[in-house]
PyMOL Python script that loads the backbone (N, CA, C, O; Angstrom):
from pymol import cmd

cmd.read_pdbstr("""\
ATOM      1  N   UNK A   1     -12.822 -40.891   7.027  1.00  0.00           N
ATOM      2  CA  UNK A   1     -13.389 -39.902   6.141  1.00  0.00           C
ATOM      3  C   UNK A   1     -14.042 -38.770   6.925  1.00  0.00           C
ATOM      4  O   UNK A   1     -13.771 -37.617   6.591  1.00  0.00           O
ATOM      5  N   UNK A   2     -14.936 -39.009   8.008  1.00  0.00           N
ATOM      6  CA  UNK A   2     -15.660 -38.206   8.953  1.00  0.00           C
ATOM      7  C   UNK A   2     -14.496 -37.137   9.453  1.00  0.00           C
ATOM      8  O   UNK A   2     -14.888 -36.008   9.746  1.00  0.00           O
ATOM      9  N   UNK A   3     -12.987 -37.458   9.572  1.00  0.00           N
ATOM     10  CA  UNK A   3     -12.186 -37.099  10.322  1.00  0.00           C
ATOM     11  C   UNK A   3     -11.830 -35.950   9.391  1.00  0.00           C
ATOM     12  O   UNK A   3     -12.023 -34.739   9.501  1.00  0.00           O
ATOM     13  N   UNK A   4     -11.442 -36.442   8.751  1.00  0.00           N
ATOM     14  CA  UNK A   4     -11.230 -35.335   7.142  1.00  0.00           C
ATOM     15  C   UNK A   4     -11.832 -34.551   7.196  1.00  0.00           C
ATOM     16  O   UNK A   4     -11.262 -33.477   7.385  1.00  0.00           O
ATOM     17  N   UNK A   5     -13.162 -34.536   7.087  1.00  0.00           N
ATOM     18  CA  UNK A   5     -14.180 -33.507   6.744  1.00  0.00           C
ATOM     19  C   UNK A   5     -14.329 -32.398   8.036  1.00  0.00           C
ATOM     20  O   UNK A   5     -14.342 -31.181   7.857  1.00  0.00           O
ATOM     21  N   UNK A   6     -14.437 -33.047   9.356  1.00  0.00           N
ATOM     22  CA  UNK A   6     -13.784 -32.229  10.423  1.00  0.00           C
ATOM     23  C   UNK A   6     -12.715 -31.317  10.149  1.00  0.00           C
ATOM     24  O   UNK A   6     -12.954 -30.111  10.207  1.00  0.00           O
ATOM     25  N   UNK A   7     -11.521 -31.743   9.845  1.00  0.00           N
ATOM     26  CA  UNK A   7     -10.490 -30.999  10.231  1.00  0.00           C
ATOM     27  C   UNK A   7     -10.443 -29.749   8.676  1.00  0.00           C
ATOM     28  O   UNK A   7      -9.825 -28.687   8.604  1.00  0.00           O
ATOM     29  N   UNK A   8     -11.253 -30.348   7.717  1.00  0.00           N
ATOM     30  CA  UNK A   8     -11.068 -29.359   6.157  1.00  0.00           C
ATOM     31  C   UNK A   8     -12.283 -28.721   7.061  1.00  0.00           C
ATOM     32  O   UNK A   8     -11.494 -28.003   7.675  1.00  0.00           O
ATOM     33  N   UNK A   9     -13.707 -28.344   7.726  1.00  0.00           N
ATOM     34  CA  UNK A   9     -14.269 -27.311   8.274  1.00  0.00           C
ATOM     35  C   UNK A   9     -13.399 -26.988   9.441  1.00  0.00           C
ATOM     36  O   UNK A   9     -14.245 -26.727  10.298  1.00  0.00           O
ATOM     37  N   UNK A  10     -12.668 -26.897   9.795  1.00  0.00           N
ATOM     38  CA  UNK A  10     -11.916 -26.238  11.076  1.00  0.00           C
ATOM     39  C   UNK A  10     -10.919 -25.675  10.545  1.00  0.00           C
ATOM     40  O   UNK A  10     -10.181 -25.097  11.343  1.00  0.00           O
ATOM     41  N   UNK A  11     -10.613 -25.636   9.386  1.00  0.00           N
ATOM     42  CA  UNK A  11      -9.499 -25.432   8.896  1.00  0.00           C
ATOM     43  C   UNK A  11     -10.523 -24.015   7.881  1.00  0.00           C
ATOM     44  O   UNK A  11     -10.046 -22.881   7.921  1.00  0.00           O
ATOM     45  N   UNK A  12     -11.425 -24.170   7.326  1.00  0.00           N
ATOM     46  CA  UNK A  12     -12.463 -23.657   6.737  1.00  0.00           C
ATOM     47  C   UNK A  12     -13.053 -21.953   7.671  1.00  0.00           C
ATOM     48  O   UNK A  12     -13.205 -20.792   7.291  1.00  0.00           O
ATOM     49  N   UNK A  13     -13.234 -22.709   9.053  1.00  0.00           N
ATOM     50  CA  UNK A  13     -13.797 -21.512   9.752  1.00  0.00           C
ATOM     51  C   UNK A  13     -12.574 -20.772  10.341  1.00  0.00           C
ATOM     52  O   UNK A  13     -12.751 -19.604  10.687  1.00  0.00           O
ATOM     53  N   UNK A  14     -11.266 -21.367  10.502  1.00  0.00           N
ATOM     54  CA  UNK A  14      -9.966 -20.541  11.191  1.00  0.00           C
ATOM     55  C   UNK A  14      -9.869 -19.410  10.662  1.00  0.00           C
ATOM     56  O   UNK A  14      -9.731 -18.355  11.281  1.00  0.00           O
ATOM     57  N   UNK A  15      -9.954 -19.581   9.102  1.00  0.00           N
ATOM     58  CA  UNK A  15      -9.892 -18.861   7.600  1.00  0.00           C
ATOM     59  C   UNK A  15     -10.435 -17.535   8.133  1.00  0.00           C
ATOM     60  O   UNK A  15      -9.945 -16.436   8.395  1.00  0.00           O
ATOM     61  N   UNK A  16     -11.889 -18.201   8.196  1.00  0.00           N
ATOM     62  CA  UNK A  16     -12.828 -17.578   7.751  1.00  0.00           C
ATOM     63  C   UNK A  16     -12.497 -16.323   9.308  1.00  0.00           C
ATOM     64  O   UNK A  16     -12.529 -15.093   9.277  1.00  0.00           O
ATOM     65  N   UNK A  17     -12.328 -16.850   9.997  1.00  0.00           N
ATOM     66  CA  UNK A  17     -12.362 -16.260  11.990  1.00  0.00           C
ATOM     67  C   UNK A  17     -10.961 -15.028  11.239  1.00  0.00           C
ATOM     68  O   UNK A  17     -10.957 -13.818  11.465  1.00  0.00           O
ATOM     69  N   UNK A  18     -10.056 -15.662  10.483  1.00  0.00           N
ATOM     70  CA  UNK A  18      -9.000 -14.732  10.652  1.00  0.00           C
ATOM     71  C   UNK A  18      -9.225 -13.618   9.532  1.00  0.00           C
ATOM     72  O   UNK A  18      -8.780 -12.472   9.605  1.00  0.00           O
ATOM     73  N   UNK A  19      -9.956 -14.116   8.526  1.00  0.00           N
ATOM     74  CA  UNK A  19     -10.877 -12.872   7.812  1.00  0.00           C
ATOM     75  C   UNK A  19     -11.257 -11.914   8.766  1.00  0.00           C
ATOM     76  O   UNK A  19     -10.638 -10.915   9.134  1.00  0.00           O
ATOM     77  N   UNK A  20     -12.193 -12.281   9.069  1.00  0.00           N
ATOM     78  CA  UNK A  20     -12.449 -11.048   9.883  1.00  0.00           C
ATOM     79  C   UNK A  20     -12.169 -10.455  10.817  1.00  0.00           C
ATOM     80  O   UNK A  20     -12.801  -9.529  11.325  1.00  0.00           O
ATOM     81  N   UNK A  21     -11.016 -11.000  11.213  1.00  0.00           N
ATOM     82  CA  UNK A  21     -10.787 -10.454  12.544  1.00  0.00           C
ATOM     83  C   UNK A  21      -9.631  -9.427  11.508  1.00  0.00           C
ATOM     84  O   UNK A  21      -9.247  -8.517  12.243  1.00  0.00           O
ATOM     85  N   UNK A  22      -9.184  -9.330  10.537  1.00  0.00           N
ATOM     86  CA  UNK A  22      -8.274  -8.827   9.720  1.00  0.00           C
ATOM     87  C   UNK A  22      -9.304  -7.148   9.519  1.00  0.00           C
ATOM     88  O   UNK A  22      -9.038  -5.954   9.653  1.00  0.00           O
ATOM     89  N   UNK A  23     -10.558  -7.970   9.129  1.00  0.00           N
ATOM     90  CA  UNK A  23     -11.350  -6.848   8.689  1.00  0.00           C
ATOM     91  C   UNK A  23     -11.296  -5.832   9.958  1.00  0.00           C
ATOM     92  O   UNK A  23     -11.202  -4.626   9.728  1.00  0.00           O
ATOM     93  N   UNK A  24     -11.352  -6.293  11.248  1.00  0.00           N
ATOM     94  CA  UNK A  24     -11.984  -5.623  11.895  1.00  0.00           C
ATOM     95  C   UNK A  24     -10.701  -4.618  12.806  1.00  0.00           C
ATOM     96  O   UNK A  24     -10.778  -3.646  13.557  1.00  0.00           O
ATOM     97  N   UNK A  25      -9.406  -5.563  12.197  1.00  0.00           N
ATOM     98  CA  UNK A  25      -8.124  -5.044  12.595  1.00  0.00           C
ATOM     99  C   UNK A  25      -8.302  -3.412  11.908  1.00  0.00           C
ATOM    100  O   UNK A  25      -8.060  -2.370  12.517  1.00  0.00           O
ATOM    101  N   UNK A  26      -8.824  -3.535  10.375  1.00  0.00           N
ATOM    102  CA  UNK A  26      -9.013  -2.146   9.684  1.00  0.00           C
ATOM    103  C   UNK A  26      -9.344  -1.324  10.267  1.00  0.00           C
ATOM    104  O   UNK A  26      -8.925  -0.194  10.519  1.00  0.00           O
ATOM    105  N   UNK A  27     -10.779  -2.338  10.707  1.00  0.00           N
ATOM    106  CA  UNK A  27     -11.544  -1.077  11.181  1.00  0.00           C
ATOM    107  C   UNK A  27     -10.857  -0.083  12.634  1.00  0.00           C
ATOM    108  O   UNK A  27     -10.786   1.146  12.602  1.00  0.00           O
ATOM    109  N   UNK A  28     -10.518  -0.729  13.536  1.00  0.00           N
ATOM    110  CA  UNK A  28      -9.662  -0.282  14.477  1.00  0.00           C
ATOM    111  C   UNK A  28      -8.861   0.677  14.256  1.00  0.00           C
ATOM    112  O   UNK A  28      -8.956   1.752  14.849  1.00  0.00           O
ATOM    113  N   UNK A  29      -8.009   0.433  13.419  1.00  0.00           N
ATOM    114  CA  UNK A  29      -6.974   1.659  12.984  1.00  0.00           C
ATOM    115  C   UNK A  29      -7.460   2.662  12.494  1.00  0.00           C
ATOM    116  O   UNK A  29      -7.100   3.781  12.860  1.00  0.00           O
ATOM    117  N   UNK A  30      -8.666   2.405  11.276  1.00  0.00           N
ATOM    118  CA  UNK A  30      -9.340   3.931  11.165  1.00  0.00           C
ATOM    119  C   UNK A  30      -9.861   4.280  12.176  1.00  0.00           C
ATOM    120  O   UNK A  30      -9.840   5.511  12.169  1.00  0.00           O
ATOM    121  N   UNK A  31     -10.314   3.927  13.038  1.00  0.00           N
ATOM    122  CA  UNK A  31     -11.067   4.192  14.504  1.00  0.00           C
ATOM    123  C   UNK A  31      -9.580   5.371  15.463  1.00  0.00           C
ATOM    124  O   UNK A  31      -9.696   6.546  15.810  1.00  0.00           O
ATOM    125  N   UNK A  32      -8.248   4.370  15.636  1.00  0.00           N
ATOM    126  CA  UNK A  32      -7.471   4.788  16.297  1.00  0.00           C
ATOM    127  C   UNK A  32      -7.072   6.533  14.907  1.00  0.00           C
ATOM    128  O   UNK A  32      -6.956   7.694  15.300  1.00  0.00           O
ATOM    129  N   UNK A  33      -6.988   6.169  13.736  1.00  0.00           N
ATOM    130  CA  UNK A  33      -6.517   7.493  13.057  1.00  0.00           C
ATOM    131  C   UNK A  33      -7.597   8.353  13.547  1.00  0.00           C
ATOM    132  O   UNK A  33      -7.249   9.435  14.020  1.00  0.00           O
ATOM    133  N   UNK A  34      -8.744   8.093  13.523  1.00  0.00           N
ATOM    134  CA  UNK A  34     -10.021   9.670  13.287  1.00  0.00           C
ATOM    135  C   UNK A  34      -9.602  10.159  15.201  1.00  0.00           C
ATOM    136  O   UNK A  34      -9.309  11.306  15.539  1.00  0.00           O
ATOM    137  N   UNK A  35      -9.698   8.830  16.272  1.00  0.00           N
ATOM    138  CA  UNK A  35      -9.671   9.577  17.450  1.00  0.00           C
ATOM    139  C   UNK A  35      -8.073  10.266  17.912  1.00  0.00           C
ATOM    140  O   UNK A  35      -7.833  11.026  18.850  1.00  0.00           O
ATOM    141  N   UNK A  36      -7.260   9.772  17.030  1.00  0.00           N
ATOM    142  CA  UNK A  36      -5.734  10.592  16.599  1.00  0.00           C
ATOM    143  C   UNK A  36      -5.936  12.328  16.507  1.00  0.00           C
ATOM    144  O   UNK A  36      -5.464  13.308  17.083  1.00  0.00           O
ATOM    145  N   UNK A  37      -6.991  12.041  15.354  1.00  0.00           N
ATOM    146  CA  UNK A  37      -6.759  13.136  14.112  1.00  0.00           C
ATOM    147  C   UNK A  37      -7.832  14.599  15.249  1.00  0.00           C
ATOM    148  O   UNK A  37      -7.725  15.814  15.416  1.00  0.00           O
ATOM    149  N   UNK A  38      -8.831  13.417  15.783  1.00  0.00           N
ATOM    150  CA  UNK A  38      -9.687  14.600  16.979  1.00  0.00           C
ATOM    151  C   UNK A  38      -9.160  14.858  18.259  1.00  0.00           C
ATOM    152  O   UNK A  38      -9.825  15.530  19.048  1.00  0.00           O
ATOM    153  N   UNK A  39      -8.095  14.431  18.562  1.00  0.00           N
ATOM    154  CA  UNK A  39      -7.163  14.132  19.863  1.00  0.00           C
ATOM    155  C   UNK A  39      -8.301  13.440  20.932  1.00  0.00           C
ATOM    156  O   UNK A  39      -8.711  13.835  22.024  1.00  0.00           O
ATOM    157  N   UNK A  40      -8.547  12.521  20.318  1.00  0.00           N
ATOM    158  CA  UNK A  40      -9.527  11.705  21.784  1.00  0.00           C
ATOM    159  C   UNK A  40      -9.037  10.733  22.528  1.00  0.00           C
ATOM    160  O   UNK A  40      -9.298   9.539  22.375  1.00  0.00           O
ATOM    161  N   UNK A  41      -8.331  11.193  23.336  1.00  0.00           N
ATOM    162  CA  UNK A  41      -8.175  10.224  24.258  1.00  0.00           C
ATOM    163  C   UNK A  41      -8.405   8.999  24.708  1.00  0.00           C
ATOM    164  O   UNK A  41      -7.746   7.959  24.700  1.00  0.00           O
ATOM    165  N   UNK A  42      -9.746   9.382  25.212  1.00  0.00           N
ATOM    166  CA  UNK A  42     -10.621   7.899  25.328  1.00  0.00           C
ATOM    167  C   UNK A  42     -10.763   7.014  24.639  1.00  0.00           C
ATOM    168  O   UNK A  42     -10.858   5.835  24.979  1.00  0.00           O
ATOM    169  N   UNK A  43     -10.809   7.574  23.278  1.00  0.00           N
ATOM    170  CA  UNK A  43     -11.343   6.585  22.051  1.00  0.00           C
ATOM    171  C   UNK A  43      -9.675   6.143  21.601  1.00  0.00           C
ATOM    172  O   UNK A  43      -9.381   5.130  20.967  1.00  0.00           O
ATOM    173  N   UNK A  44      -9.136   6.722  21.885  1.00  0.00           N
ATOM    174  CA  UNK A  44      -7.599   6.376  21.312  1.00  0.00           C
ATOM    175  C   UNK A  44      -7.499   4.913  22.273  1.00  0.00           C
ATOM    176  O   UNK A  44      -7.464   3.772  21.814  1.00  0.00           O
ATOM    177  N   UNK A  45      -7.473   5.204  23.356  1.00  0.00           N
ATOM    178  CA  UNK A  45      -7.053   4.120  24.460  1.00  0.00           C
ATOM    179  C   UNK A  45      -7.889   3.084  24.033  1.00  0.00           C
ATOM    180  O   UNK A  45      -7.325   2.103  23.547  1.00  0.00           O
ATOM    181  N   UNK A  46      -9.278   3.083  24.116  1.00  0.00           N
ATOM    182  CA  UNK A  46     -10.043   1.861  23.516  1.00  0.00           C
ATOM    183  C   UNK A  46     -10.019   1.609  22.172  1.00  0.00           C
ATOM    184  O   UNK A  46     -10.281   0.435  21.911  1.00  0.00           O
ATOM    185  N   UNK A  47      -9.810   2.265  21.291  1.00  0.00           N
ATOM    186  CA  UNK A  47      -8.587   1.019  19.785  1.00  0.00           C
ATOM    187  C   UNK A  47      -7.644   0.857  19.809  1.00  0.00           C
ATOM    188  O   UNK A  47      -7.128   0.326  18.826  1.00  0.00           O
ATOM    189  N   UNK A  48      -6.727   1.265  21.109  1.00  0.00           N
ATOM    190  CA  UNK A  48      -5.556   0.263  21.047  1.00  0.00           C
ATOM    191  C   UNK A  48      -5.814  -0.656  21.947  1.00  0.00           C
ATOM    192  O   UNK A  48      -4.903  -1.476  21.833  1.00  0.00           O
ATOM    193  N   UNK A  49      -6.686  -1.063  22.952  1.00  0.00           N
ATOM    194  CA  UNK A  49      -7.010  -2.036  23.630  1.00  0.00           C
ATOM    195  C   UNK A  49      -7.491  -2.930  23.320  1.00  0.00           C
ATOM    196  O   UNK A  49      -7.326  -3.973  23.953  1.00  0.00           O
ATOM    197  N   UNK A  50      -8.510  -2.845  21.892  1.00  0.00           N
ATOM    198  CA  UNK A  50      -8.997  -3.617  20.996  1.00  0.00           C
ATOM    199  C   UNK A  50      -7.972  -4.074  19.795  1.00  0.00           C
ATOM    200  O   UNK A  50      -7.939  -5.116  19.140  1.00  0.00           O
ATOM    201  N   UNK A  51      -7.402  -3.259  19.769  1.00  0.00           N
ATOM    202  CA  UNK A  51      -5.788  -3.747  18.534  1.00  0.00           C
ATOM    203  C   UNK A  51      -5.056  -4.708  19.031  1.00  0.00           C
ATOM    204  O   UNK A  51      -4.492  -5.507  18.283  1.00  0.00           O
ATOM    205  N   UNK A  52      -4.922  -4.795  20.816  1.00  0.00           N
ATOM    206  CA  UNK A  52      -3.558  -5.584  21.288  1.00  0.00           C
ATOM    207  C   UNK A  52      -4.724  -7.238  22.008  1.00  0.00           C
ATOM    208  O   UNK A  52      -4.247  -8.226  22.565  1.00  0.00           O
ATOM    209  N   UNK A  53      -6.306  -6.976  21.702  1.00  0.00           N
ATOM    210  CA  UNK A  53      -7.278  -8.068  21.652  1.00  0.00           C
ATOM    211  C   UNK A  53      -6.849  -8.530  20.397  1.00  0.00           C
ATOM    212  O   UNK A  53      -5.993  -9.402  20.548  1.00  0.00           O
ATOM    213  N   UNK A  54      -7.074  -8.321  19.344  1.00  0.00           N
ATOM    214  CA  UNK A  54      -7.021  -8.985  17.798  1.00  0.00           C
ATOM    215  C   UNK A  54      -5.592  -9.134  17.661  1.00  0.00           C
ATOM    216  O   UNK A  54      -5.506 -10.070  16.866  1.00  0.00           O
ATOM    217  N   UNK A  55      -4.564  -8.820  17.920  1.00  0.00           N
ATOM    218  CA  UNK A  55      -3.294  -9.263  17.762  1.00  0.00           C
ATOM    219  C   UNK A  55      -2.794 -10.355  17.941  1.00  0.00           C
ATOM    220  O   UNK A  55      -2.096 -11.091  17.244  1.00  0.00           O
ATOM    221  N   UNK A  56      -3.563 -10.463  19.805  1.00  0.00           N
ATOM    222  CA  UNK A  56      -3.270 -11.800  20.233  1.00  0.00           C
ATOM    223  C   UNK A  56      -4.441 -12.948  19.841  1.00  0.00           C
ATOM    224  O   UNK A  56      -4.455 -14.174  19.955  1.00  0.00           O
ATOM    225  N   UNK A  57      -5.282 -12.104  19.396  1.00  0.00           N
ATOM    226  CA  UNK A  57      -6.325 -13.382  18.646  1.00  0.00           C
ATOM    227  C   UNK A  57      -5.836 -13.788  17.348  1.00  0.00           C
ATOM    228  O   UNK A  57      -6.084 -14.964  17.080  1.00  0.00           O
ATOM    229  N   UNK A  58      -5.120 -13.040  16.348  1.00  0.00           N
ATOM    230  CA  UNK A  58      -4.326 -13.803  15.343  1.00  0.00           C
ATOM    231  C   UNK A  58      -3.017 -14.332  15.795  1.00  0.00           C
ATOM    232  O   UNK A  58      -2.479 -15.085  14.983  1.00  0.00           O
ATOM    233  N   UNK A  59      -2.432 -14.132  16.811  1.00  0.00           N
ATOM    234  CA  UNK A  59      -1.310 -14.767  17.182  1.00  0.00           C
ATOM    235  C   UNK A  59      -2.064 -16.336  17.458  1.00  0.00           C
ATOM    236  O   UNK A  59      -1.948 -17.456  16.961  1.00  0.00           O
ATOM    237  N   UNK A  60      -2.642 -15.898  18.217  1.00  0.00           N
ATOM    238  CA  UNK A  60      -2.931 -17.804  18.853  1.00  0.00           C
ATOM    239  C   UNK A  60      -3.189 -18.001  17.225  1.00  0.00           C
ATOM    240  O   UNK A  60      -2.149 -18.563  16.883  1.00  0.00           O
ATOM    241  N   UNK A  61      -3.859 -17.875  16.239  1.00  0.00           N
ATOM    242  CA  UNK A  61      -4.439 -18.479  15.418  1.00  0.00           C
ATOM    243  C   UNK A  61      -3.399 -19.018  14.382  1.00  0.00           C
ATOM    244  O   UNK A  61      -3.513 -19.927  13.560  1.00  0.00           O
ATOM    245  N   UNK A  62      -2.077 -17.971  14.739  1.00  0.00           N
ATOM    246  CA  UNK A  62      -0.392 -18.438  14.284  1.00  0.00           C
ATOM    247  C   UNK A  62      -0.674 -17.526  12.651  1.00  0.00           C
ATOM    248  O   UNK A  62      -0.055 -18.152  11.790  1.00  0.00           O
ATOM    249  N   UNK A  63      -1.355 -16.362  12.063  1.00  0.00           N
ATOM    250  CA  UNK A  63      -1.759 -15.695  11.247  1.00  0.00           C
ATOM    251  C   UNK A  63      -0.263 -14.657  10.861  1.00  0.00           C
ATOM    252  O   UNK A  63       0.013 -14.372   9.695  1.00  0.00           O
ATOM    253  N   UNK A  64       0.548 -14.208  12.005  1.00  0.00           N
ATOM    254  CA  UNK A  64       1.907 -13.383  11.744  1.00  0.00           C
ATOM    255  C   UNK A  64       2.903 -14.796  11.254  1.00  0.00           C
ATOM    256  O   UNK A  64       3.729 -15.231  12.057  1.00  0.00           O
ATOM    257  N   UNK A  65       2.790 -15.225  10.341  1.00  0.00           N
ATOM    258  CA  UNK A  65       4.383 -15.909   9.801  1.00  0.00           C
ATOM    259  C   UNK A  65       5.163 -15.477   9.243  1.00  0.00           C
ATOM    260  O   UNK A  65       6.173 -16.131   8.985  1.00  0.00           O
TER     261      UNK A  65
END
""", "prot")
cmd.dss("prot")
cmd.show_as("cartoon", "prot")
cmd.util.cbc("prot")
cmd.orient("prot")
């Protein structure tokens, strides 16, 4: 029973981890459109460096099926 209840909270927080990392995928892209839309360079390079972080953090999490 103990085992159960383990694996339904791990299964509970994966959820919850890939929520937000979804959320924060958003946020990135509006980040990458506005430093697009201002031609920023810098800021361009660091949301896609942070885009191809959360990609592979929902990959391991197996979230692209």
């Amino acid at each position: 029973m103990k085992q159960m209840v383990k694996i339904i909270r791990k299964v509970d927080i994966e959820k919850q981890y890939e929520y937000i990392l979804r959320l924060e995928l958003d946020y990135e892209l509006a980040s990458l459109y506005a430093a697009m839309k201002d031609s920023n360079k810098a800021e361009m390079e660091k949301s896609k460096k942070r885009l191809k972080e959360i990609q592979g953090e929902l990959e391991g999490l197996h979230a692209y099926a």
